[in-house]
C-alpha positions, 0 to 999 in steps of 0.5 A: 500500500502506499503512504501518499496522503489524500490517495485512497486504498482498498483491504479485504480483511479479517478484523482482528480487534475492534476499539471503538472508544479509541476509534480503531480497528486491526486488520490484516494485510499481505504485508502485515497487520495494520491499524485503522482509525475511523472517521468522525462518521464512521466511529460511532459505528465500530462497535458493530464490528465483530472480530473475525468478520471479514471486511472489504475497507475503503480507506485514505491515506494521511501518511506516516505516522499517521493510520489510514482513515476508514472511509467506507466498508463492506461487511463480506462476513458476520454478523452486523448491525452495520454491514455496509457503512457508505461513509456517511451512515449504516445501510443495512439491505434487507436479504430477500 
């Protein structure tokens, strides 16, 4: 992945741990394990993660030091209240 500020990234990931009073996730990349921060609309929206889940992770970057910023996600396993966050709010299809 690159460091390049404003440039934006995607990971298909298990979630390893979910802090949400810090505003953080823990995935897994091909290169290792990476920290990821939530966005002001994303955070309130962490604690809905389940660990283990997998998630495709929209993301931009701030450069080092600073983390990736979530800017939307796709929930592709388990269960969520919060399957599919847009970036602005939760958007929870109904399975037909």
């Amino acid at each position: 992945f690159t460091d390049e500020p404003g440039k934006e990234g995607s990971f298909y990931s298990p979630i390893i741990r979910v802090v949400p009073d810090k505003g953080f996730i823990l995935i897994s990349t091909h290169s290792g394990v990476l920290w990821l921060k939530a966005s002001e609309a994303a955070a309130p929206h962490l604690a809905k993660l389940p660990v283990g889940g997998r998630i495709d992770v929209i993301v931009v970057f701030q450069g080092k030091p600073n983390p990736p910023i979530i800017k939307s996600w796709k929930l592709a396993s388990g269960g969520s209240k919060c399957n599919v966050f847009d970036g602005t709010a939760c958007v929870n299809a109904e399975k037909k």
